[in-house]
C-alpha positions, -999 to +999 in steps of 0.1 A: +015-404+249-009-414+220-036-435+238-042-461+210-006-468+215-013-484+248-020-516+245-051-528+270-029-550+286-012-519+300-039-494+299-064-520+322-037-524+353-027-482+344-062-472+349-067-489+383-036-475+392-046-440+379-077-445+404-059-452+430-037-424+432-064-401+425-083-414+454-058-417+479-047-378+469-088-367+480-088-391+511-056-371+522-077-340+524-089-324+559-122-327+543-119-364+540-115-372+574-137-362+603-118-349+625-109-328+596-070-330+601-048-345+570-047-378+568-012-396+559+001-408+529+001-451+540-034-447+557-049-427+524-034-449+501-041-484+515-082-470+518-082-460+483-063-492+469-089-517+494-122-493+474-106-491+441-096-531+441-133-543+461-111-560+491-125-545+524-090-546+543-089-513+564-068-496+582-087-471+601-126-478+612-145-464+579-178-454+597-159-430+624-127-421+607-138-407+576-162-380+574-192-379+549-171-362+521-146-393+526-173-419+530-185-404+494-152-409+483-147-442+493-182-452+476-173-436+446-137-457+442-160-488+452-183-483+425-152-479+397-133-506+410-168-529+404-170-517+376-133-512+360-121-473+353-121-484+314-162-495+319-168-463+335-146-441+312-166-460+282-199-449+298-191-411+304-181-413+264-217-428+254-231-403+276-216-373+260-219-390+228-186-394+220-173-417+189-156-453+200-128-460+174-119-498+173-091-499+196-117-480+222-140-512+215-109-533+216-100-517+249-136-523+261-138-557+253-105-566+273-117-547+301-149-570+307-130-595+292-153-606+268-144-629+237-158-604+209-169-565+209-205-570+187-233-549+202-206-541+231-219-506+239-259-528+247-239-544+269-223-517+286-257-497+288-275-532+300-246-535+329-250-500+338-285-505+341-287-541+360-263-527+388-280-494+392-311-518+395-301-537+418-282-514+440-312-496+445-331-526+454-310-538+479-307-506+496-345-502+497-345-535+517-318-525+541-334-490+549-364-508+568-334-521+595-308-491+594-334-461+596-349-477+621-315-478+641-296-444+627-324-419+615-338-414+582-314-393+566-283-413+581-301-446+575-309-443+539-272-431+534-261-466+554-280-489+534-268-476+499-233-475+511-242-514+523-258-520+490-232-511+467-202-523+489-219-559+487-229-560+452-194-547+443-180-574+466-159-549+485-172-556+522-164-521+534-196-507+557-205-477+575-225-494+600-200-501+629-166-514+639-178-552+640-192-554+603-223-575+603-215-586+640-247-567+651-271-581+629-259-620+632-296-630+645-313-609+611-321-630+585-333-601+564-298-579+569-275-615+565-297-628+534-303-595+514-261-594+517-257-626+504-278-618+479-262-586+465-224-602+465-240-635+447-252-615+422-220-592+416-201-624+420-221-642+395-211-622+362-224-600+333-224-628+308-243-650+333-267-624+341-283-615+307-280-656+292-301-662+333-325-636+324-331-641+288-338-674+292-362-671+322-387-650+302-384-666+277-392-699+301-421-679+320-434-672+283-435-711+277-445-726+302-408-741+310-400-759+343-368-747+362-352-778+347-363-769+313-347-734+318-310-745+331-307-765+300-315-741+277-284-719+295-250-718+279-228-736+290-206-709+309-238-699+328-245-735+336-209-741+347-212-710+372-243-718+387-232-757+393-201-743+411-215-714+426-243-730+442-220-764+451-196-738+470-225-721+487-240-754+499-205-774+501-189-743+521-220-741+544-225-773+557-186-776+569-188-740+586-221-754+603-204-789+613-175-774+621-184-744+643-216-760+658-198-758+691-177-728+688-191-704+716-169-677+700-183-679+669-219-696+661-219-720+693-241-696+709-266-694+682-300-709+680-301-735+647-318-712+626-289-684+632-265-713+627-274-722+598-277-688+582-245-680+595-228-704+585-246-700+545-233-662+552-196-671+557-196-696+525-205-665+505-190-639+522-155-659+521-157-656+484-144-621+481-173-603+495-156-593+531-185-585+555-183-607+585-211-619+604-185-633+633-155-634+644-126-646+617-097-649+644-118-671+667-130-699+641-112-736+643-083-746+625-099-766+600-126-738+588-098-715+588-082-743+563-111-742+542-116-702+541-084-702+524-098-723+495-129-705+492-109-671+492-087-685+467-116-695+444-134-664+444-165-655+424-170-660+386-155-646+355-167-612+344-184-598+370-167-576+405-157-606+427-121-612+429-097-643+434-088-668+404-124-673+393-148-705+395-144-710+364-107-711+361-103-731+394-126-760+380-107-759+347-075-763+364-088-793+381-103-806+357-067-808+334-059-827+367-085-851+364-081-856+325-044-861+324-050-886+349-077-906+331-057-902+304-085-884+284-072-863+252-103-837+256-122-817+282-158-817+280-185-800+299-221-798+291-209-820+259-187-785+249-154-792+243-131-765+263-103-755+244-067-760+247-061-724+252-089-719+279-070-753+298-036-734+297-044-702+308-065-717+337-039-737+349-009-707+345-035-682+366-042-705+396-001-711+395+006-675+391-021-666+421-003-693+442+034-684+442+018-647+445+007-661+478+036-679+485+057-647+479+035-623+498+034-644+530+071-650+532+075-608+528+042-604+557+061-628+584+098-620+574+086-578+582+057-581+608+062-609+641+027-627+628+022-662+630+017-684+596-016-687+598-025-651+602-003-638+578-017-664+552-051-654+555-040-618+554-026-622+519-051-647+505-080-623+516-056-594+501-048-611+469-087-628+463-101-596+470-118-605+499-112-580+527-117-606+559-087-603+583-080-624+615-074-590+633-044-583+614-047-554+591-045-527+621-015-533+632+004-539+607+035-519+608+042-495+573+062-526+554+034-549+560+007-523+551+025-519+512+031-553+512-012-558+516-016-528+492+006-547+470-013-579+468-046-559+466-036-545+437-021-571+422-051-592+430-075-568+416-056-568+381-036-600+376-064-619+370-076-597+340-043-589+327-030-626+325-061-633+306-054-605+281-022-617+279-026-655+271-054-647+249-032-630+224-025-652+196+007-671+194+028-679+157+015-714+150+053-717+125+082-709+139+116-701+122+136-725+142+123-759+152+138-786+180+144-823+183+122-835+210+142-843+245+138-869+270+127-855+305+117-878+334+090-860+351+073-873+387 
């Protein structure tokens, strides 16, 4: 079939797909696994879709099942799925010099679902660069910690792995079967993580408006105040949500676990409060765990499944329905009830097409839930609440389970690979898809009926 017939709408979900197969086909190998016996079909399939889509779900524990070959593998799929296989694809063209036609720019610019393609390929060579950067960086500040517990050669392997999984948001480690369990009283391990998944979470268009305008506010003299106001407003909007969730999220995990023996009860204040900063950005589609998800209260559990929901920001690796779009969702909420005929932020007005496509994702993403719980409980005996934060965690892109993902039966593992998936691309695709442009005449016109809504 003729490439530039495929439209990116199709091509962008095709491509993951595409990635996914192809993974699952080399994790299947004897050379994948460590004991070096084939792995099944399910088991293959569900590790390449949780690297490939940056959730974290496993099925099998990553650091003793698979061997280094597979480990590679897995990082590999992690670093595309961050990325997007179009992004990467774009990048091996640049680097073999190869021409971009418009519809390869077009296809480019859906991918990172940006709202124009001038100086596109900059920004592909800047993105490549800033994550590279600050992979590296993180996994120099891990190797201090993990060579000193696994060996140099072992060690710096463990803390790239760690560096890229958080920064890509995926949540998948090498280190152990507990996840950050070990390293709950290490501010440097717990801090340098949330670091690395803020980042990735935060976007691309975010990062080069933050770092554009901070030289330039180093160069004149500019306070911290000074600087945020010379942000656009997207980057603004990110960093007043971001860092309201991070804060908001963190003082209710503290409150409400302060007395929680099995999860930060036990703690000194200082771990406490660290901790409980750790789950508030962890929650929002990063994965790594820092204590026990099964064993928090009822009301944290409530609130893990907004934060999940939410996710990270718009064009960058986390997953869910995006800060962005969540606020603007509300925010038609708010302005239908005050009656208000326009939405303004950061005295921008936010068009009516932005409004309508934030309020038809969160509604998609929510009967997707809806849906995908139902299929979980009806085909695995799980309780509600488990099976809810299963498919939340699945569809966000989160990768933290209440103990659940092992043993699910077959049904209930494609029903998570499912979600993944479609929580990987939905998100993306409904954007392509609402931002096409619509007829503004139309042939046939209607009298205006009476409905009685509420």
């Amino acid at each position: 079939m003729n490439r530039k017939r495929i439209s990116s709408t199709r091509l962008i979900p095709l491509s993951f797909l595409f990635a996914i197969l192809v993974g699952a086909i080399l994790l299947m190998l004897p050379i994948s696994s460590a004991s070096g016996q084939w792995t099944d079909f399910i088991t293959a399939l569900f590790s390449a879709t949780t690297s490939v889509c940056v959730t974290g779900l496993v099925v099998v524990d990553t650091y003793a099942y698979w061997s280094t070959f597979g480990q590679a593998i897995l990082l590999c799929l992690i670093q595309i799925g961050g990325f997007g296989i179009v992004t990467v694809f774009s990048m091996i063209m640049l680097i073999t010099q190869k021409k971009f036609s418009l519809t390869d720019r077009k296809i480019l610019q859906d991918s990172l679902n940006l709202n124009t393609d001038l100086g596109i390929l900059k920004i592909l060579i800047k993105i490549f660069k800033g994550t590279i950067c600050i992979e590296l960086l993180g996994a120099c500040f891990y190797m201090p910690t993990f060579i000193g517990r696994f060996g140099i050669g072992k060690g710096i392997w463990v803390s790239v792995f760690t560096a890229v999984s958080a920064f890509c948001n995926a949540g998948i480690d090498i280190i152990g079967a507990s996840s950050l369990t070990d390293y709950q009283s290490s501010p440097l391990i717990l801090i340098v993580t949330s670091i690395l998944i803020i980042l990735g979470g935060l976007g691309y268009v975010v990062w080069f408006d933050l770092s554009h305008t901070v030289k330039y506010g180093i160069s004149h003299r500019f306070n911290p105040i000074q600087m945020f106001k010379r942000l656009n407003e997207h980057s603004k909007l990110v960093l007043a949500i971001t860092s309201g969730l991070i804060i908001a999220g963190g003082v209710i995990f503290f409150t409400a676990e302060y007395n929680n023996p099995l999860t930060i009860g036990h703690m000194t204040l200082l771990d406490k409060i660290t901790n409980s900063l750790f789950e508030s950005v962890t929650l929002r589609t990063a994965g790594f765990a820092s204590y026990s998800q099964e064993n928090m209260t009822d009301f944290s559990c409530v609130i893990s499944y907004v934060m999940m929901f939410i996710g990270g920001s718009p064009v960058g690796t986390a997953g869910g329905v995006k800060t962005v779009t969540f606020f603007l969702a509300i925010m038609g909420v708010v302005t239908y009830i005050k009656s208000e005929n326009s939405n303004v932020i950061f005295n921008r007005k936010v068009s009516d097409e932005s409004m309508r496509k934030a309020s038809v994702i969160v509604y998609v993403s929510a009967f997707a839930v809806i849906i995908a719980t139902l299929a979980l409980i009806v085909t695995n005996p799980v309780n509600m609440q488990d099976a809810l934060y299963e498919v939340i965690s699945a569809l966000a892109t989160v990768g933290l389970t209440r103990n659940l993902t092992t043993h699910l039966n077959t049904l209930g593992q494609i029903i998570i690979i499912t979600s993944m998936y479609l929580g990987r691309i939905g998100p993306i695709s409904l954007a392509i898809f609402f931002a096409k442009k619509t007829k503004k005449e139309y042939e046939i016109k209607y009298l205006e009926g009476k409905f009685f809504v509420g």
